[in-house]
C-alpha positions as CSV (number, residue, x, y, z in Angstrom):
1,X,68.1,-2.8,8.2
2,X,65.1,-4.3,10.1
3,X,65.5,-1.6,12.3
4,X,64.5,1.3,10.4
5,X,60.9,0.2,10.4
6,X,58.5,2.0,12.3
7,X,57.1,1.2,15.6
8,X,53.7,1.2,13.9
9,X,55.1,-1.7,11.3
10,X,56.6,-4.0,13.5
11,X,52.9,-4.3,15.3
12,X,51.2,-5.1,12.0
13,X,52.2,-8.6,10.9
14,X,50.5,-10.9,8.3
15,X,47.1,-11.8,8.3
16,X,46.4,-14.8,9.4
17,X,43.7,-14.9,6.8
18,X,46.3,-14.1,4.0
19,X,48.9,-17.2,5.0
20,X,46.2,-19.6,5.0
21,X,44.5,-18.3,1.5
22,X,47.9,-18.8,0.6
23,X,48.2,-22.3,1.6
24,X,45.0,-22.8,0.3
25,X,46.4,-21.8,-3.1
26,X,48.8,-24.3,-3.3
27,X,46.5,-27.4,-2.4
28,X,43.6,-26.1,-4.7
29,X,41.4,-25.7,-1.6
30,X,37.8,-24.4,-1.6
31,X,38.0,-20.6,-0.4
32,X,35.6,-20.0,2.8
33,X,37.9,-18.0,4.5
34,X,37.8,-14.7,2.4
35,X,34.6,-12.6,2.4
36,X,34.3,-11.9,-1.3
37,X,31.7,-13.6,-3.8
38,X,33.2,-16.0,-6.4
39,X,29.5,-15.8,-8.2
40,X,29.4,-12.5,-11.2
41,X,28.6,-9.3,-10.0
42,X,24.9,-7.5,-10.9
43,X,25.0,-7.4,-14.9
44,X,23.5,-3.7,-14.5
45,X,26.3,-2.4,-12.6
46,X,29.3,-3.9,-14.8
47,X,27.5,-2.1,-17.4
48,X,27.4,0.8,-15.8
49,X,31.7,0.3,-15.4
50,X,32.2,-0.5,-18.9
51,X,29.9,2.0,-20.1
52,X,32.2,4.9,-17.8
53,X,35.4,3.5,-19.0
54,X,34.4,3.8,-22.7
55,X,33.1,6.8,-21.9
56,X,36.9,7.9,-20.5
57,X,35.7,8.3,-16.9
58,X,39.5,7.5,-16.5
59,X,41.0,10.6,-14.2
60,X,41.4,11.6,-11.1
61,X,37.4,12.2,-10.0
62,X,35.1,13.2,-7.2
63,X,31.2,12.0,-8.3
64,X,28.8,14.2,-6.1
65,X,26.0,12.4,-7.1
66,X,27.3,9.3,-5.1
67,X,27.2,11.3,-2.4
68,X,23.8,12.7,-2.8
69,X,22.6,8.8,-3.2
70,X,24.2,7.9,-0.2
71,X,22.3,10.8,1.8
72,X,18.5,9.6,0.5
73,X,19.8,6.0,1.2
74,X,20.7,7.2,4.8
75,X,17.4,9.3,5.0
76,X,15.5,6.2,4.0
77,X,16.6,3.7,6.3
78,X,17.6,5.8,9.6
79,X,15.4,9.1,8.9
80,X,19.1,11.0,9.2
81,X,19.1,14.4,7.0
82,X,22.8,14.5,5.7
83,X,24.2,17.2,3.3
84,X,25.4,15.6,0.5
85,X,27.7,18.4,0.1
86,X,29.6,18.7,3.5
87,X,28.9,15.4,5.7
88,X,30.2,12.9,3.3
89,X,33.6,11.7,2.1
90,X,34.0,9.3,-0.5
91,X,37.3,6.7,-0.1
92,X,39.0,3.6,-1.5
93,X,36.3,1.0,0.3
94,X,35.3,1.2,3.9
95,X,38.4,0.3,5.0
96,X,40.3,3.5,3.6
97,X,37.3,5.2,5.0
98,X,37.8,3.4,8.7
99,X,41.5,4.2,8.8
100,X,41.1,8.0,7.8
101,X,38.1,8.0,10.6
102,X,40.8,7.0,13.2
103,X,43.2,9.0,11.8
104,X,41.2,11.9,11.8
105,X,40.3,11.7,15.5
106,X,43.2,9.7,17.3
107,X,45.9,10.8,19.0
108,X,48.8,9.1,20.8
109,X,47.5,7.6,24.0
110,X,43.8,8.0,23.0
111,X,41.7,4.8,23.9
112,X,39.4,2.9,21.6
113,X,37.0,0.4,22.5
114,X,36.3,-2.6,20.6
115,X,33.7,-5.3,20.8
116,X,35.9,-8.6,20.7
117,X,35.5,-10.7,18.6
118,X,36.7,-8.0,15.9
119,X,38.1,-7.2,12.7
120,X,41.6,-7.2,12.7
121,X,41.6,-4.1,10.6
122,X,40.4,-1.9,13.4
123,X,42.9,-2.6,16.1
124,X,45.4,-2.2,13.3
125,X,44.6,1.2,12.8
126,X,43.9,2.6,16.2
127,X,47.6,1.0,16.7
128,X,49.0,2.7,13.6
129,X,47.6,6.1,14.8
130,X,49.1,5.4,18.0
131,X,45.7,4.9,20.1
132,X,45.8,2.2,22.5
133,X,42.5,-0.5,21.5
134,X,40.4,-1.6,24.8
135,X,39.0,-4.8,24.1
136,X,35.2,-5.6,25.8
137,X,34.1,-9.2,25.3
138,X,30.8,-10.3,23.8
139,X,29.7,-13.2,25.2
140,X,29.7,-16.6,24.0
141,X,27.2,-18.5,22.1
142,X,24.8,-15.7,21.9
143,X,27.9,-13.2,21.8
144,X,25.6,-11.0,24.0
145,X,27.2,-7.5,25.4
146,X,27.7,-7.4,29.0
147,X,26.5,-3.7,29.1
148,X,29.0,-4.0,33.1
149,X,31.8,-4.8,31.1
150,X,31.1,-1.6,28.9
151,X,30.4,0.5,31.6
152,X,34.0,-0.7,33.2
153,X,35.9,-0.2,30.0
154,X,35.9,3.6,29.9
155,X,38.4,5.9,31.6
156,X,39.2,9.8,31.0
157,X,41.4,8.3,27.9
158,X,38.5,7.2,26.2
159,X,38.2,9.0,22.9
160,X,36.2,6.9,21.1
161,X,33.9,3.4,20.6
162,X,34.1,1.4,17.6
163,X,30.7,-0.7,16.2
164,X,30.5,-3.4,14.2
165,X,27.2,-4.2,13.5
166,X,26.0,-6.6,11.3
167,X,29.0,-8.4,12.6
168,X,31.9,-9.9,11.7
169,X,33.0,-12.6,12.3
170,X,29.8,-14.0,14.8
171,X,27.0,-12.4,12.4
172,X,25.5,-10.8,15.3
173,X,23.3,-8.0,14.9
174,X,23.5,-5.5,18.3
175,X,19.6,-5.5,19.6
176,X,18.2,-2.3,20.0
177,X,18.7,-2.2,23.8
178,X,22.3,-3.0,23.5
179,X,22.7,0.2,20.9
180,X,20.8,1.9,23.6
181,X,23.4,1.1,26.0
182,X,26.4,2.0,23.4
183,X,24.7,5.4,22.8
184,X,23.7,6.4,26.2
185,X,27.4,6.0,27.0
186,X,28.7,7.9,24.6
187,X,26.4,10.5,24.7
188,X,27.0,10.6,29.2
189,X,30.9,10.2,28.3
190,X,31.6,12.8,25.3
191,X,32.6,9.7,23.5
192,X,33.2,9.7,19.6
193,X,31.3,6.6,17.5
194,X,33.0,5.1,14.9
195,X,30.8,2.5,12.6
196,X,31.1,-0.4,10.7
197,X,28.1,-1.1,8.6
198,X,28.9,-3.1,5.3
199,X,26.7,-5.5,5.9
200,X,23.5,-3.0,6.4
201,X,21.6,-4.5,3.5
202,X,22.3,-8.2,4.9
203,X,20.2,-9.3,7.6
204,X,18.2,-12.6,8.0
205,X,14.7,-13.3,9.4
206,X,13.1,-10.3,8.9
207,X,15.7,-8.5,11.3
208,X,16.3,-5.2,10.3
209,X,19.3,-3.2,10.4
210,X,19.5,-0.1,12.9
211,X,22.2,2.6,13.0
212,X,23.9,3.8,16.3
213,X,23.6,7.1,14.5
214,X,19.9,7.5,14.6
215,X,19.6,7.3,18.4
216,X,19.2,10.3,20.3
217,X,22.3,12.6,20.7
218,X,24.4,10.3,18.5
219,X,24.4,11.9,14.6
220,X,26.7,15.0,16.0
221,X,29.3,12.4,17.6
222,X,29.2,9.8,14.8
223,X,31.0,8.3,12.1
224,X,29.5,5.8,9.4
225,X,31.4,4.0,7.4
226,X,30.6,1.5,4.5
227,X,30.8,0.8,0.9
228,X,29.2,-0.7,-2.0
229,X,31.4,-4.3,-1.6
230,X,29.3,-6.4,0.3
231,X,26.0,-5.1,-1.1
232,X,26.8,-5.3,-5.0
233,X,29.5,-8.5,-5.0
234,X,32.2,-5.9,-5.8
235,X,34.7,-6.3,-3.0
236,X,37.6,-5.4,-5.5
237,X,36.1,-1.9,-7.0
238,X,36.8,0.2,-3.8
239,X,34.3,2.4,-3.4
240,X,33.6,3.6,0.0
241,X,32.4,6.6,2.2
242,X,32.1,7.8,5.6
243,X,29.5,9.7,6.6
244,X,29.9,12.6,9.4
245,X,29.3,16.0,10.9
246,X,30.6,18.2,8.4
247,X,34.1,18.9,10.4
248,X,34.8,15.3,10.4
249,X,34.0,14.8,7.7
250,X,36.1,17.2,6.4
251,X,39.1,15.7,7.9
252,X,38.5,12.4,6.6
253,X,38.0,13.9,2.9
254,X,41.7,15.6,3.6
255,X,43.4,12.6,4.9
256,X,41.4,10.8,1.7
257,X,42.9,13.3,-0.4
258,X,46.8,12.6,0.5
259,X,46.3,9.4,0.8
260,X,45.1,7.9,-2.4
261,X,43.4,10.8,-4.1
262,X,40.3,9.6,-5.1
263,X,38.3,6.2,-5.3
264,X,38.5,4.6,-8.8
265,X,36.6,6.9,-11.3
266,X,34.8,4.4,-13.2
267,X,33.7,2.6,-10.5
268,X,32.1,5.4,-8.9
269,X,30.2,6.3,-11.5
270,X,28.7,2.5,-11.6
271,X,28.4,3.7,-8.1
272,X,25.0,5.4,-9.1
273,X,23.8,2.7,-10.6
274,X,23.9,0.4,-7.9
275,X,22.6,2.8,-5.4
276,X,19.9,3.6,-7.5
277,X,18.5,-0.2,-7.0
278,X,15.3,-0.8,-6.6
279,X,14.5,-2.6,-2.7
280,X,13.5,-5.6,-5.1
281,X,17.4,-6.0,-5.0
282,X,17.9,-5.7,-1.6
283,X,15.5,-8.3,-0.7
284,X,16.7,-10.5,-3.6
285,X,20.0,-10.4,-1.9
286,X,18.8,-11.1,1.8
287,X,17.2,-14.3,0.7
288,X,19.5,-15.3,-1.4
289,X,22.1,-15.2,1.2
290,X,19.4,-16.5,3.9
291,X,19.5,-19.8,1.6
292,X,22.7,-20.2,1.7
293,X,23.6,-19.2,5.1
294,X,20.8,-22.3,6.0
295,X,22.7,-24.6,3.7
296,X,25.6,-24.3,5.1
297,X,24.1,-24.3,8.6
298,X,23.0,-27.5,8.0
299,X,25.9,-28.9,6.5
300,X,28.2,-28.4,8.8
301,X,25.9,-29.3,12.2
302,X,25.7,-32.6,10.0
303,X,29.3,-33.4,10.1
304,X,30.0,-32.3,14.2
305,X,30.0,-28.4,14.2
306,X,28.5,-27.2,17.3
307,X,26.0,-24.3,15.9
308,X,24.6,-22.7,18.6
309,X,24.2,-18.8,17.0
310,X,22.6,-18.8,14.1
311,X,23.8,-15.4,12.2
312,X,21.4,-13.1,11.9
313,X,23.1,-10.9,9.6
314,X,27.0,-10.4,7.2
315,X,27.8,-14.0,5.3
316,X,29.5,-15.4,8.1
317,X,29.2,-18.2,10.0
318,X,31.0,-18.4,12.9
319,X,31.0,-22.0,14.1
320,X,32.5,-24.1,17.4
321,X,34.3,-27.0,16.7
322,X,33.0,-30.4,17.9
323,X,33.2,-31.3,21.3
324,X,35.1,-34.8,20.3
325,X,37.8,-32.6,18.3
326,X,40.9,-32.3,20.3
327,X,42.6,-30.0,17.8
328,X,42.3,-26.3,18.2
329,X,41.9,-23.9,15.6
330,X,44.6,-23.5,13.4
331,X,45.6,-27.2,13.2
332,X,41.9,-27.6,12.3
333,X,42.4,-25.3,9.4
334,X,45.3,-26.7,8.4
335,X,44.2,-30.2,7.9
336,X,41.0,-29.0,6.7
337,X,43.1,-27.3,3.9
338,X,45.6,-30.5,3.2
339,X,42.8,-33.7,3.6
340,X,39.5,-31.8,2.4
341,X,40.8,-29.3,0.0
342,X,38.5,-26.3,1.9
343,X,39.8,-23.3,3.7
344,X,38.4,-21.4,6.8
345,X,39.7,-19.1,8.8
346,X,41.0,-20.0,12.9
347,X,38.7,-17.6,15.1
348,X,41.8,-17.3,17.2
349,X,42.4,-14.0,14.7
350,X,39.2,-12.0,15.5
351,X,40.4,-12.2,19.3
352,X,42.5,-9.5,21.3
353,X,42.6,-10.4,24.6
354,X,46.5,-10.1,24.7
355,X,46.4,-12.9,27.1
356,X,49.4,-15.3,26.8
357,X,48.9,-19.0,25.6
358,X,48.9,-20.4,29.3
359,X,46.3,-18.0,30.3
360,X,44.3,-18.8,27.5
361,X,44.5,-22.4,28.0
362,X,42.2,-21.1,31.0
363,X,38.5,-22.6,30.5
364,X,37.3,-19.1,30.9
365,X,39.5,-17.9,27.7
366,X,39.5,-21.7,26.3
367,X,36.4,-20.7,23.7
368,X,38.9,-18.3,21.8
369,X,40.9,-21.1,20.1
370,X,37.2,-23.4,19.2
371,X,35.9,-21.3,16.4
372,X,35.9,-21.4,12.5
373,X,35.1,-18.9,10.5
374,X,33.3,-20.1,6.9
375,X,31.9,-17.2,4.2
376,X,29.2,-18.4,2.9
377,X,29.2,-15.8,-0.3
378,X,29.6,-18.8,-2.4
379,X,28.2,-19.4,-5.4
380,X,25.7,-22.6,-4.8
381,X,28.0,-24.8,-6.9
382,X,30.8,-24.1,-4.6
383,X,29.0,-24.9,-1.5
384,X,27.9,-28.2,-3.0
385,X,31.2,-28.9,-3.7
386,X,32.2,-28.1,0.0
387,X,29.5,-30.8,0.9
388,X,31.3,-33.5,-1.4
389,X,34.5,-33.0,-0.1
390,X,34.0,-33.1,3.4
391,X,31.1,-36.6,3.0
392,X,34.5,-38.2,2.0
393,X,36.1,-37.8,5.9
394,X,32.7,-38.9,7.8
395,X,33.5,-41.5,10.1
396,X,30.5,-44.4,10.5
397,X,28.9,-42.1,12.7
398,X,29.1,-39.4,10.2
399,X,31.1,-37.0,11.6
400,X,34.3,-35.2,10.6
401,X,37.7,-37.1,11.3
402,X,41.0,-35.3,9.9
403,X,43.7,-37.0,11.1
């Protein structure tokens, strides 16, 4: 009966993140690999939830004020005037909101380009709409964009550019002169933008986030997409939205609509609440996470890590393993998981070359099977605990040995 699946469903396998969280489950490992907080949520907020249950905020629901919060928030940081009314749709989380962008814009045959390394999620869906995903390299340790590469990406099949900024999984955050690139391109091409910005509120050393949407030309030919997750330690609410001109956004409210109706009721109503933070928060939460992102920094350039890019925004750290380790990724992972009870995730994943495992033995490719990916949206107990289990496999020298 295998064969009755869809072309679509035979493409999309399991997550390699998934298998390992599983395995990681069974040994009692320390979770790193999944980007969700394991520390409470803003008080205010849960309130705010509790408060719309009891208050039966339990049907289907659209809440038009998140909307209108999400155009001041948008005006605020970018200087972009959305109507609250027609340019944005809210979904199930940013990654509903991602899939009905692609859907809405995608056809059969259509080419998307995507900054590798990437988010699995995205090639997924360009796949499932039946797009074909053109993968441009950022380059390693800086994970720098080769604006010639770009340039010799596009053909007359280009419908559209994807943008991931802050980044996952390298915490990269594109300069403005590489947006400049991105935009001018799509702007000289007719080229669609679809965006990626969770992690706007969650930048480092004074970096500040900046939208490919507020460049010139870009608003008409953009799609921003985020959520309260990331921002508000609420990864499980689902509360998204994409922001667009008004026709796209129309689409992505239809395909919304048929797909799952509306985002959780409650939740959106809490949705006011944490938009309505004061910037207090925001910077609260930026050095919050700068603290820990320097813990863990430290930590694990003290047992062997090779840390050349220090993120600069997202809770990622995307790290190179050291240059006396002879295993690659995944059996890295895997005997992280069974000798020091901590789970991280093989970079291997967040790379689409579709080169075969000869050619990537290739020093020129080699780099895709070196990295680890560690969240570091720990609580500070957790991270600590990290700390203790890994001192246990320091050799004299103190590094790492798992054997």
């Amino acid at each position: 009966m295998e064969g009755k699946l869809s072309r679509s469903a035979k493409k999309i396998t399991s997550s390699s993140i998934q298998e390992l969280s599983q395995l990681a489950q069974r040994c009692n490992a320390i979770n790193l690999a999944e980007g969700f907080p394991d520390f409470p949520a803003p008080t205010h907020i849960k309130n705010a939830a509790v408060s719309a249950i009891n208050s039966d905020f339990n049907q289907y629901r659209h809440v038009q004020g998140v909307c209108d919060h999400v155009a001041r928030m948008v005006k605020e940081m970018h200087g972009l005037d959305i109507d609250p009314l027609t340019d944005v749709a809210i979904c199930c989380g940013q990654s509903e909101a991602f899939a009905a962008a692609i859907f809405a814009t995608i056809d059969p045959g259509d080419e998307v380009i995507l900054f590798d390394p990437s988010y699995e999620t995205y090639e997924a869906c360009v796949t499932m709409a039946g797009g074909v995903p053109i993968h441009v390299p950022l380059d390693p340790p800086q994970w720098t964009l080769d604006s010639s590469k770009l340039l010799r990406s596009f053909t007359e099949r280009t419908k559209a550019i994807v943008l991931n900024s802050p980044h996952n999984p390298t915490g990269k955050v594109f300069t403005k002169e590489e947006l400049e690139i991105v935009a001018g391109e799509c702007c000289s091409r007719n080229c669609l933008a679809i965006t990626d910005e969770v992690y706007e509120h969650i930048t480092y050393d004074y970096l500040k986030h900046i939208s490919l949407a507020s460049f010139p030309g870009m608003q008409e030919r953009t799609v921003i997409t985020s959520s309260l997750s990331k921002s508000f330690s609420v990864t499980g609410w689902r509360v998204g939205w994409a922001i667009a001109p008004a026709f796209l956004a129309s689409a992505i409210r239809n395909i919304h609509a048929r797909v799952t109706d509306c985002a959780p009721a409650p939740f959106q109503e809490a949705a006011l609440s944490a938009l309505r933070s004061p910037p207090e928060y925001f910077e609260s939460l930026r050095r919050d996470y700068q603290s820990k992102r320097d813990y863990i920094i430290k930590l694990l350039a003290g047992v062997g890590f090779k840390i050349e890019f220090i993120p600069q925004g997202s809770f990622f750290l995307f790290a190179e393993l050291p240059d006396n380790c002879s295993l690659l990724d995944v059996e890295f992972v895997k005997k992280l998981i069974l000798e020091a009870g901590v789970v991280a995730v093989p970079g291997q994943g967040f790379f689409h070359s579709n080169l075969s495992s000869s050619e990537i033995s290739d020093l020129s490719c080699y780099y895709q099977r070196r990295y680890i990916r560690f969240a570091f949206c720990k609580s500070d107990a957790t991270l600590t605990m990290v700390a203790e289990r890994l001192s246990k496999l320091l050799d004299a020298e103190g590094h790492l040995v798992l054997r």
